[in-house]
C-alpha positions in Angstrom: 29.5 41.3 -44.0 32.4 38.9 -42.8 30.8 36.4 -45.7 30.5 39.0 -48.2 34.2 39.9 -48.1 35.3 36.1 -48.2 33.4 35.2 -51.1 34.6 38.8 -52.8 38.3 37.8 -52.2 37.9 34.0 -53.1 36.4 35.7 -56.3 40.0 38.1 -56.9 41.6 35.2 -56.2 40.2 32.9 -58.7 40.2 35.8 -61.2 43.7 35.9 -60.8 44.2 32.6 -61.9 44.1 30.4 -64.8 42.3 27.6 -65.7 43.4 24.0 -64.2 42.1 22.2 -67.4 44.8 21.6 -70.5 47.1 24.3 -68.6 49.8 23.4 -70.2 48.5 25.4 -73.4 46.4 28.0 -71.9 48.7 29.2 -68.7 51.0 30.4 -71.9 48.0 32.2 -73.3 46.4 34.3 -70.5 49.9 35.0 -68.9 50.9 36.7 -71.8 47.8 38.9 -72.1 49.4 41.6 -69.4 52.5 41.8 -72.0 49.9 42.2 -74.6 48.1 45.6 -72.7 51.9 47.0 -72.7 52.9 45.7 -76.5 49.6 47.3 -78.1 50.4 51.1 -76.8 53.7 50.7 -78.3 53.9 53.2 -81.5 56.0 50.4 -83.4 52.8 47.8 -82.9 50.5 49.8 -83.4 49.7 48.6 -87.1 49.2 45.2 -84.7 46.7 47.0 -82.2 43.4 45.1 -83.4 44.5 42.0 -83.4 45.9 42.3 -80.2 42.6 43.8 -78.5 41.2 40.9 -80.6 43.3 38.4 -78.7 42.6 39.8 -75.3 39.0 40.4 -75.5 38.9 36.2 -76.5 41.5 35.2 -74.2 39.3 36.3 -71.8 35.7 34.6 -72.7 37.8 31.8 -73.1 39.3 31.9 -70.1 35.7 31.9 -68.3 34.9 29.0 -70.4 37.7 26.8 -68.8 36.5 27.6 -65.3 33.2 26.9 -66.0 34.7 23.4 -67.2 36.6 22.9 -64.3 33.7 23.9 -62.0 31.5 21.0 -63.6 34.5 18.6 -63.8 35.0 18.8 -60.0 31.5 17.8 -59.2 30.5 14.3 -57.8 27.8 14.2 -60.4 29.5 14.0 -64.0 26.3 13.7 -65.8 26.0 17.0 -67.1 29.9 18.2 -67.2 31.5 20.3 -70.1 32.7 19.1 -73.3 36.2 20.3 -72.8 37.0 19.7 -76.9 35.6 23.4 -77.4 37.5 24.7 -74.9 40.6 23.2 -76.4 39.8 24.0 -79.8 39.4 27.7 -78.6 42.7 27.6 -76.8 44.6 25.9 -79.9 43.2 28.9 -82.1 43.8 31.4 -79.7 47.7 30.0 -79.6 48.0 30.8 -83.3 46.8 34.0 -82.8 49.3 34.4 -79.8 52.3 32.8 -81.9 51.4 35.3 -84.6 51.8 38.2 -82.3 55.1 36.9 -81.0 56.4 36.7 -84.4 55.3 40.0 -85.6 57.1 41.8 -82.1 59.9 40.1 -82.7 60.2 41.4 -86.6 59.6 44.9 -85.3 62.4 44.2 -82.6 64.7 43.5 -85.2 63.3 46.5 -87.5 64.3 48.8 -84.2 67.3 47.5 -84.2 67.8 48.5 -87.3 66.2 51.9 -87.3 68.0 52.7 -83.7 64.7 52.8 -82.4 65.2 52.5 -78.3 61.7 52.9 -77.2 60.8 49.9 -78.8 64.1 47.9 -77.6 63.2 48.9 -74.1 59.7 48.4 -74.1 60.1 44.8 -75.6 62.4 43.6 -73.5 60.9 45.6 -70.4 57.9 43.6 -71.2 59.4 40.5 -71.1 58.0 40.1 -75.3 61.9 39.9 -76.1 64.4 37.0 -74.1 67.5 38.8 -74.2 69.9 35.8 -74.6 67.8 34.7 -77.9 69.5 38.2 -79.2 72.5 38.1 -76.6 75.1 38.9 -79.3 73.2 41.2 -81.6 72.4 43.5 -78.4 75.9 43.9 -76.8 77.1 45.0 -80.4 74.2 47.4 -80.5 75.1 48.8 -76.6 78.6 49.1 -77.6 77.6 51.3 -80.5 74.6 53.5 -79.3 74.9 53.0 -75.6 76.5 56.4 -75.1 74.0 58.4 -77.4 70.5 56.3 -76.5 68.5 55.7 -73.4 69.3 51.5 -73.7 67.9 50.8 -69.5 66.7 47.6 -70.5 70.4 46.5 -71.2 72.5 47.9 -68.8 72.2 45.1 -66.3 72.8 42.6 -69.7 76.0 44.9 -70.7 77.2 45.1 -67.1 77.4 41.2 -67.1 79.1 40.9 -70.3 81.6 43.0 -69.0 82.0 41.2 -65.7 82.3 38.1 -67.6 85.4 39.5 -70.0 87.2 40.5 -66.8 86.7 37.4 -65.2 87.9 35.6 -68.6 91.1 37.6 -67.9 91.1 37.0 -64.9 91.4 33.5 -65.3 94.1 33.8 -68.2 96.0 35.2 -66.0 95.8 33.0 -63.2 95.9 30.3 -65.7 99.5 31.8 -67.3 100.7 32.3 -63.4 99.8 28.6 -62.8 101.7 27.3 -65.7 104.8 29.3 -64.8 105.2 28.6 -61.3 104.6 24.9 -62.3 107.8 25.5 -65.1 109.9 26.6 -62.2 108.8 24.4 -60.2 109.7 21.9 -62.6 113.1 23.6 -63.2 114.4 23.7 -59.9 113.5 19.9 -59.2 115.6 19.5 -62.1 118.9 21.7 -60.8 118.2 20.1 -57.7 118.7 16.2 -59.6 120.9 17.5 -61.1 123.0 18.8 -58.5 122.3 16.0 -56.3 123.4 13.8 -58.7 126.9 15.1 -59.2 127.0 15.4 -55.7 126.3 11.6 -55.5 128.9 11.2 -57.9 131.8 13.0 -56.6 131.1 11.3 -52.9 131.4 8.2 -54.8 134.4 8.7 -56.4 135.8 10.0 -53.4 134.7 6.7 -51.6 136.5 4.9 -54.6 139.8 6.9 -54.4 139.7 6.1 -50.3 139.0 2.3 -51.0 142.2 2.4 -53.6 144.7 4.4 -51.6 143.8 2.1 -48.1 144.5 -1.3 -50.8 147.5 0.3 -52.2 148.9 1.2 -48.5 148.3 -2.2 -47.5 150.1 -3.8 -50.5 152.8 -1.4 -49.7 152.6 -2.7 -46.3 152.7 -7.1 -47.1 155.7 -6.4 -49.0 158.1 -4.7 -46.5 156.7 -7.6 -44.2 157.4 -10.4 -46.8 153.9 -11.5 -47.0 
């Protein structure tokens, strides 16, 4: 029984994963076919629903095809391992067909945005189909108009930072303005203070000077009443 469970787990576990041989291409491909499930039961894809049940149902006899490959690549014995160049020409057609699906959910996320259509907004980008900061711009503008009158969930968080961000922009102005106006008075009053030290210099020296000329005079004063 203890034997029966291992090997049922092991089996989830691969299941779960992908492929080891040219992941690079299909990790893309069969992590996307759990977005897929969600996109096709959207009403705006649904024009797109065939393909898409087309693309999973191949995703996933490919995806047994690339762990039979790794399976006969890992053993000692390479005699009788795979030809993986049918496994990669399956992947690189299935990536079309995945890059055409991307391209036709992003034209309908643009149409939505357009026809004010929320569901699809949300579902896109709750799905992870849509990257928000490829549309960063376009979907603050379309918050700022509709947020009030449409369910928009999936941009709240988005909208929230934007906001956060234009406060801390102020934020910094402000310290930035504060910054340059102490520094000005700062400035200023070790200006007075040269400037006050400087005619304070002055005036100690001429005082110095009028000392120096009335002590001469006195002693002028003084040779002559003695002859000298």
């Amino acid at each position: 029984m203890k034997k029966y469970l291992l090997l049922f787990t092991l089996s989830l576990s691969l299941f779960a994963q992908n492929p080891k041989s040219f992941a690079a291409l299909g990790d893309v491909i069969y992590d996307d076919v759990v977005k897929f499930e969600k996109l096709k039961e959207m009403a705006s894809m649904q024009e797109y629903r065939t393909a898409i049940d087309a693309y999973i149902l191949s995703a996933g006899e490919i995806k047994k095809m690339g762990f039979a490959i790794d399976a006969e690549n890992a053993k000692e014995d390479k005699s009788s391992a795979l030809d993986g160049k049918e496994y990669l020409q399956a992947l690189r057609k299935l990536s079309t067909e995945h890059d055409a699906i991307i391209d036709s959910s992003r034209t309908r996320f643009k149409e939505a945005m357009s026809d004010e259509d929320s569901e699809t907004i949300n579902g896109m980008i709750d799905y992870g189909v849509i990257v928000i900061e490829d549309y960063k711009d376009e979907l603050i503008r379309y918050y700022e108009e509709f947020g009030e009158d449409q369910n928009l969930s999936s941009l709240e968080v988005m909208y929230a930072e934007h906001i956060n961000s234009l406060k801390a922009d102020v934020n910094a102005t402000a310290l930035s303005n504060a910054q340059r106006e102490a520094r000005e008075n700062e400035a200023r009053i070790k200006r007075m203070r040269a400037q006050d030290k400087a005619k304070t210099d002055a005036l100690e020296k001429s005082v110095e000077e009028e000392k120096a000329r009335e002590k001469k005079k006195v002693l002028n004063e003084q040779k002559k009443e003695l002859g000298l």
